[in-house]
PDB file as gemmi writes it, atoms N, CA and C in Angstrom:
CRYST1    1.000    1.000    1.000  90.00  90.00  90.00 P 1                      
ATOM      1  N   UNK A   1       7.164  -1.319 -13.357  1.00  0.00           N  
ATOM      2  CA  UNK A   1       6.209  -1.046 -12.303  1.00  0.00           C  
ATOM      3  C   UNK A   1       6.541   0.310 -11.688  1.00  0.00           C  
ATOM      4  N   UNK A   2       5.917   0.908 -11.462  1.00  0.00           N  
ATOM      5  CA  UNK A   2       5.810   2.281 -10.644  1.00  0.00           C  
ATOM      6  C   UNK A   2       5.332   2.156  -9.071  1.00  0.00           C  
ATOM      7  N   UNK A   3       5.698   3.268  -8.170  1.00  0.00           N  
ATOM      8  CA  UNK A   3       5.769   2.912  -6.892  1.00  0.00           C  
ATOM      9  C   UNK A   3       5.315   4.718  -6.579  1.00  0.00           C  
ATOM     10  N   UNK A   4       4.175   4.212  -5.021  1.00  0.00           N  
ATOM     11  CA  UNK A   4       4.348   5.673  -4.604  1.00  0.00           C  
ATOM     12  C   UNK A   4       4.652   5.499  -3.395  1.00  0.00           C  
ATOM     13  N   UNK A   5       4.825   6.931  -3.077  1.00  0.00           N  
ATOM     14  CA  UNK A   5       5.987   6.828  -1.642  1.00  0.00           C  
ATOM     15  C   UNK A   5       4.897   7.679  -0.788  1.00  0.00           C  
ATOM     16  N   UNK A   6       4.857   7.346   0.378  1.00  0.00           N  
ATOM     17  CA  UNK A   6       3.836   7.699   0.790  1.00  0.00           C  
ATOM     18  C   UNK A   6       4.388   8.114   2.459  1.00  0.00           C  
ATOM     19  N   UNK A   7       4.863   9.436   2.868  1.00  0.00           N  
ATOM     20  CA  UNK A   7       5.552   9.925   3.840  1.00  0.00           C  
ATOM     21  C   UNK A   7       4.387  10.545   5.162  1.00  0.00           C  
ATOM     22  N   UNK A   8       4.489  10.520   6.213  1.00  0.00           N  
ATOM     23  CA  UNK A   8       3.951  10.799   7.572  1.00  0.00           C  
ATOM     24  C   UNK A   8       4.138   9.498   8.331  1.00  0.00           C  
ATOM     25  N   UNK A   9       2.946  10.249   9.570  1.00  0.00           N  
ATOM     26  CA  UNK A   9       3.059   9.091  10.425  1.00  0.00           C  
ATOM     27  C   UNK A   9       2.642   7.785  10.128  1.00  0.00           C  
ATOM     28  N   UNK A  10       2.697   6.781  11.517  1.00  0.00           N  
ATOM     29  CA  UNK A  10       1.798   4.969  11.059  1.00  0.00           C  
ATOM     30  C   UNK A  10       0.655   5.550  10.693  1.00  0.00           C  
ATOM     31  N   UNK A  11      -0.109   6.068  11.641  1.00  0.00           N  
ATOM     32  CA  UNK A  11      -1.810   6.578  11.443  1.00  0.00           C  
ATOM     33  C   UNK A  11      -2.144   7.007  10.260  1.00  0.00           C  
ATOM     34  N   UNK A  12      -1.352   7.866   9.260  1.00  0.00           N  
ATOM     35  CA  UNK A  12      -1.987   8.168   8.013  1.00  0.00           C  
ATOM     36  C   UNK A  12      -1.189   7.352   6.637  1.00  0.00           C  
ATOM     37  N   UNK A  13      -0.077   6.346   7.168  1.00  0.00           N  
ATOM     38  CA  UNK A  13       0.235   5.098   6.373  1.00  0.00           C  
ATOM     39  C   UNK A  13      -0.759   4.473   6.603  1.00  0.00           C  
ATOM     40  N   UNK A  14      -1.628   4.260   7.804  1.00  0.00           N  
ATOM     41  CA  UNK A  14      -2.608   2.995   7.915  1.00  0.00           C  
ATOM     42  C   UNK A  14      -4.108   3.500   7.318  1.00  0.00           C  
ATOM     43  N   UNK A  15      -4.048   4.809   7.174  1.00  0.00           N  
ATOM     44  CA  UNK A  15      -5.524   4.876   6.693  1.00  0.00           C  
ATOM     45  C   UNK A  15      -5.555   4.907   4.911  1.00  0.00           C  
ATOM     46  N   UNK A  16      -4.120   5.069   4.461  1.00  0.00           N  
ATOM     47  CA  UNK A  16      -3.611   5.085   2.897  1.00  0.00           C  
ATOM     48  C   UNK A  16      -3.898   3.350   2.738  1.00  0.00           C  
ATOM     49  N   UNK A  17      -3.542   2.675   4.259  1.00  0.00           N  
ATOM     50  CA  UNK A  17      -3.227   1.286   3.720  1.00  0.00           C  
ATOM     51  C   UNK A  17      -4.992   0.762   3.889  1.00  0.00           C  
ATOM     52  N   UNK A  18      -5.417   1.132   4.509  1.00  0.00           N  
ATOM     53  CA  UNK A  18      -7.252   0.703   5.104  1.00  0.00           C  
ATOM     54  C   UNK A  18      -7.720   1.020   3.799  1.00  0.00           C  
ATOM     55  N   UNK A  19      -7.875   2.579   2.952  1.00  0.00           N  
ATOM     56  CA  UNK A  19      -8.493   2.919   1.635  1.00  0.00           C  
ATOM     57  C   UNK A  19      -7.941   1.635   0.918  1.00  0.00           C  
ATOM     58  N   UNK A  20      -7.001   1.717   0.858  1.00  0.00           N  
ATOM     59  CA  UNK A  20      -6.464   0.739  -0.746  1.00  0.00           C  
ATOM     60  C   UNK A  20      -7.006  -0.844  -0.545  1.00  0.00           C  
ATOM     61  N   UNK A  21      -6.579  -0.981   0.479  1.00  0.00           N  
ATOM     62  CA  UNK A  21      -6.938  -2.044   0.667  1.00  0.00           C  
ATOM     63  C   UNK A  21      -8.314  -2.605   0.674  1.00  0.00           C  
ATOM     64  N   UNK A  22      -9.839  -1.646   1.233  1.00  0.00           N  
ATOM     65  CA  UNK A  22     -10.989  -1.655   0.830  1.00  0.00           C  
ATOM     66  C   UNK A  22     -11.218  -1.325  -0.319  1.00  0.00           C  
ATOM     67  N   UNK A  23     -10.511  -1.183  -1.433  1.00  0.00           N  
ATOM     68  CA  UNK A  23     -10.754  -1.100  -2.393  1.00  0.00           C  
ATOM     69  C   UNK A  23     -10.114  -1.923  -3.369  1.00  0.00           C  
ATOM     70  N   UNK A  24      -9.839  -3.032  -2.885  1.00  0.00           N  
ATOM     71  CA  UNK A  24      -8.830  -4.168  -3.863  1.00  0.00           C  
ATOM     72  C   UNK A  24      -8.011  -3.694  -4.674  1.00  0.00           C  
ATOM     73  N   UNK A  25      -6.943  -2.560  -3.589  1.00  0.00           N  
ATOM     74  CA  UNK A  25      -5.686  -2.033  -4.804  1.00  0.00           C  
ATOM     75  C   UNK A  25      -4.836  -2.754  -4.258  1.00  0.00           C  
ATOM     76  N   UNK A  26      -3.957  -3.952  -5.497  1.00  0.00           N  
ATOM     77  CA  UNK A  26      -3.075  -4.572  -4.440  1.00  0.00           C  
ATOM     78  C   UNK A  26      -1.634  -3.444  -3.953  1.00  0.00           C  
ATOM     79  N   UNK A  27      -1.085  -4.038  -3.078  1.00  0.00           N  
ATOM     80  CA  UNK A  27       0.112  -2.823  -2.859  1.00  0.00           C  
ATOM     81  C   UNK A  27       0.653  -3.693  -1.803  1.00  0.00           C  
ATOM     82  N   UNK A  28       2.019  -3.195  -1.372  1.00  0.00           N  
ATOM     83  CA  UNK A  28       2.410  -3.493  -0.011  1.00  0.00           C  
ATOM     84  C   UNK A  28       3.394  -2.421   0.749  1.00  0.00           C  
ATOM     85  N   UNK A  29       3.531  -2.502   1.717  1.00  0.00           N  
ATOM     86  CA  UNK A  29       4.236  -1.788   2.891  1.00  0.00           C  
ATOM     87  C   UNK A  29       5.462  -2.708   3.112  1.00  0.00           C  
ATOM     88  N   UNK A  30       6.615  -1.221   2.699  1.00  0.00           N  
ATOM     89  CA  UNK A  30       7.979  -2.068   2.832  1.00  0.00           C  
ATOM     90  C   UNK A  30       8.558  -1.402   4.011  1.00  0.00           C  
ATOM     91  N   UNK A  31       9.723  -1.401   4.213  1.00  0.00           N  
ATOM     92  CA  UNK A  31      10.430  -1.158   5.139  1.00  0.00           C  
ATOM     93  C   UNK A  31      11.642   0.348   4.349  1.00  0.00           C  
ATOM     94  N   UNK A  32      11.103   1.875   4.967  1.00  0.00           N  
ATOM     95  CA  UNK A  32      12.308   2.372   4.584  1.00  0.00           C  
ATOM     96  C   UNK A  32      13.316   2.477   5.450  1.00  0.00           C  
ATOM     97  N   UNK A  33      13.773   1.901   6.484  1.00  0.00           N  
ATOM     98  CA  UNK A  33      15.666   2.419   6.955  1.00  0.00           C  
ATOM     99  C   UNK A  33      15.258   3.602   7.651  1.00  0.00           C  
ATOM    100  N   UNK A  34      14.331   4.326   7.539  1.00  0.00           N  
ATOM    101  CA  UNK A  34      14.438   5.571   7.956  1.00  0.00           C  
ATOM    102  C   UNK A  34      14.254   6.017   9.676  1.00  0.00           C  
ATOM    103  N   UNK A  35      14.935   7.005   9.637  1.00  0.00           N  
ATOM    104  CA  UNK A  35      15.135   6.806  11.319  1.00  0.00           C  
ATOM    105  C   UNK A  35      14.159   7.272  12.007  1.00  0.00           C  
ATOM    106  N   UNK A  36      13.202   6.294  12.723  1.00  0.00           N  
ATOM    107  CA  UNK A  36      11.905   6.827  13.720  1.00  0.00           C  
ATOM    108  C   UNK A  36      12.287   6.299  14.804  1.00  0.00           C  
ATOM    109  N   UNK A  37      11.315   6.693  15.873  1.00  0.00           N  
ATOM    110  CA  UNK A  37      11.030   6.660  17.646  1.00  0.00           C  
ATOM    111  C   UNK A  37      11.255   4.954  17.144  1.00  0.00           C  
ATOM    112  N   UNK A  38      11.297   4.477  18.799  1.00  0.00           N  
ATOM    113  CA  UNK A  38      11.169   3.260  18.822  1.00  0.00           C  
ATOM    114  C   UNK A  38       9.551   2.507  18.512  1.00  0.00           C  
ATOM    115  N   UNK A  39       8.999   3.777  18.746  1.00  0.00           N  
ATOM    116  CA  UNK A  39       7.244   3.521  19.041  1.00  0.00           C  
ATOM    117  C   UNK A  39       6.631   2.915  17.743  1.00  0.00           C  
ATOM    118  N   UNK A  40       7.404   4.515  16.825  1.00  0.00           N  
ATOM    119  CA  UNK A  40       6.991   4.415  14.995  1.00  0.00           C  
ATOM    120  C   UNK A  40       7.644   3.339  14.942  1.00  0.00           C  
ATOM    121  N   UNK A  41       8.677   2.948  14.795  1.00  0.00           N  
ATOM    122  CA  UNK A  41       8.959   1.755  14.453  1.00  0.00           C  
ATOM    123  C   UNK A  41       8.425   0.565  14.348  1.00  0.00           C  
ATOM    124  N   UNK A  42       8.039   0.359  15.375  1.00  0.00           N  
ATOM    125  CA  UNK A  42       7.195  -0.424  16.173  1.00  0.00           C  
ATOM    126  C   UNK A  42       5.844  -0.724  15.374  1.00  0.00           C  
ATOM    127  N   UNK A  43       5.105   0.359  15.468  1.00  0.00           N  
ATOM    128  CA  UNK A  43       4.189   0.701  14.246  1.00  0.00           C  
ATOM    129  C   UNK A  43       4.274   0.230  13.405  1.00  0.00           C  
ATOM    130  N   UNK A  44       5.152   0.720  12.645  1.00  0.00           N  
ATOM    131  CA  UNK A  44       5.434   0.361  11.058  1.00  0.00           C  
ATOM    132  C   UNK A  44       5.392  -0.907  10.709  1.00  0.00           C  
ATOM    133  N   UNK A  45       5.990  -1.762  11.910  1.00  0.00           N  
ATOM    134  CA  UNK A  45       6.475  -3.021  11.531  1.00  0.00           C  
ATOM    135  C   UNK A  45       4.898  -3.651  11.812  1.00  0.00           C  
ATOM    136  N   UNK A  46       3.746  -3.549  12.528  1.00  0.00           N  
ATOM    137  CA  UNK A  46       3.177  -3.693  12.425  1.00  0.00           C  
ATOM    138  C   UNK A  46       2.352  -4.151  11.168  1.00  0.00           C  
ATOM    139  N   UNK A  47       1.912  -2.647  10.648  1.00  0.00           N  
ATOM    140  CA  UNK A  47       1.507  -2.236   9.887  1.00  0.00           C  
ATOM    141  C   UNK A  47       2.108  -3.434   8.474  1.00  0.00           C  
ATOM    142  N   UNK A  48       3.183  -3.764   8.160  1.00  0.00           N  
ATOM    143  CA  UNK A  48       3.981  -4.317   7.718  1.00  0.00           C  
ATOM    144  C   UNK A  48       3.467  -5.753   7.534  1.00  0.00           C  
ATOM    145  N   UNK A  49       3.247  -6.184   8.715  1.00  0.00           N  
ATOM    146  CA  UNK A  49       2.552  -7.467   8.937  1.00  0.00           C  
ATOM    147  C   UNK A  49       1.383  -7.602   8.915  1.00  0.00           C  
ATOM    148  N   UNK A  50       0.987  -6.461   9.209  1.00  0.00           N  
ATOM    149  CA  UNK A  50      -0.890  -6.509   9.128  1.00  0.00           C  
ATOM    150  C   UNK A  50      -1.397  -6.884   6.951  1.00  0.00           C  
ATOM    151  N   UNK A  51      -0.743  -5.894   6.613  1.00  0.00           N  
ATOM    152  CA  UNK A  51      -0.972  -5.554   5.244  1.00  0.00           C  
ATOM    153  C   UNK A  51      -0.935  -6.361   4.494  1.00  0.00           C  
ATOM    154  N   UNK A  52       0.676  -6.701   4.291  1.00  0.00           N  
ATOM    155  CA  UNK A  52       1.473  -7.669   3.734  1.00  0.00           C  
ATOM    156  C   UNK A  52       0.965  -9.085   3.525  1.00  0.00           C  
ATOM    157  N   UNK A  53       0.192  -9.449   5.264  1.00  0.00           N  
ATOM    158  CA  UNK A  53      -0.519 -11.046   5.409  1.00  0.00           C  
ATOM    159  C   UNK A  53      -1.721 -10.516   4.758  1.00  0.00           C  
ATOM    160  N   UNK A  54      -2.687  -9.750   4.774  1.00  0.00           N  
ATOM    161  CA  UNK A  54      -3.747  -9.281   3.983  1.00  0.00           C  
ATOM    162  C   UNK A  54      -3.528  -9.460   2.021  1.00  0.00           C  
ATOM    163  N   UNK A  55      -2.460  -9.184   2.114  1.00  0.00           N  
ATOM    164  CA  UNK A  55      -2.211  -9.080   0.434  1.00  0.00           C  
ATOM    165  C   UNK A  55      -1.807 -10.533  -0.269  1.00  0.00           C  
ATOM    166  N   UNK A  56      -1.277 -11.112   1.124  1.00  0.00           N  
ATOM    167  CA  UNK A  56      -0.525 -12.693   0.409  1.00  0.00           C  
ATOM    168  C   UNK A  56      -1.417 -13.814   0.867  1.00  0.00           C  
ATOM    169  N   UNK A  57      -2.837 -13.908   1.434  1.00  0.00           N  
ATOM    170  CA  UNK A  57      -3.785 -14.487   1.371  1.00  0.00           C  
ATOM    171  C   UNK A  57      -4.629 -14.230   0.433  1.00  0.00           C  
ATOM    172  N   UNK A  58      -4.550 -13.142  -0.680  1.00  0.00           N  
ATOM    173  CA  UNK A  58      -5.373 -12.833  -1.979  1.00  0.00           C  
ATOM    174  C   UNK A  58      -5.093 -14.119  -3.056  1.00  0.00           C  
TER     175      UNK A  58                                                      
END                                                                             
């Protein structure tokens, strides 16, 4: 399997994750370690849960 990495903020992870996802590409949002604000973080983990429950109700 191949993987893309997909670097910026939540806002343009979430509009990478909104396209794919309106378009029945399966995928998911992992967790990198990497060091953000408490805010991004925050975000991410969101994002994380938003997606993730979207992909595992398919």
């Amino acid at each position: 399997m191949a993987k893309i990495e997909i670097k910026g903020s939540p806002e343009e992870l979430e509009r990478v994750a909104t396209f794919l996802a309106n378009n029945n590409i399966k995928f998911n949002v992992v967790k990198d370690y990497g060091n953000h604000s408490l805010d991004d973080t925050t975000r991410y983990n969101q994002l994380i849960l938003k997606y993730n429950a979207v992909e595992s109700e398919k």
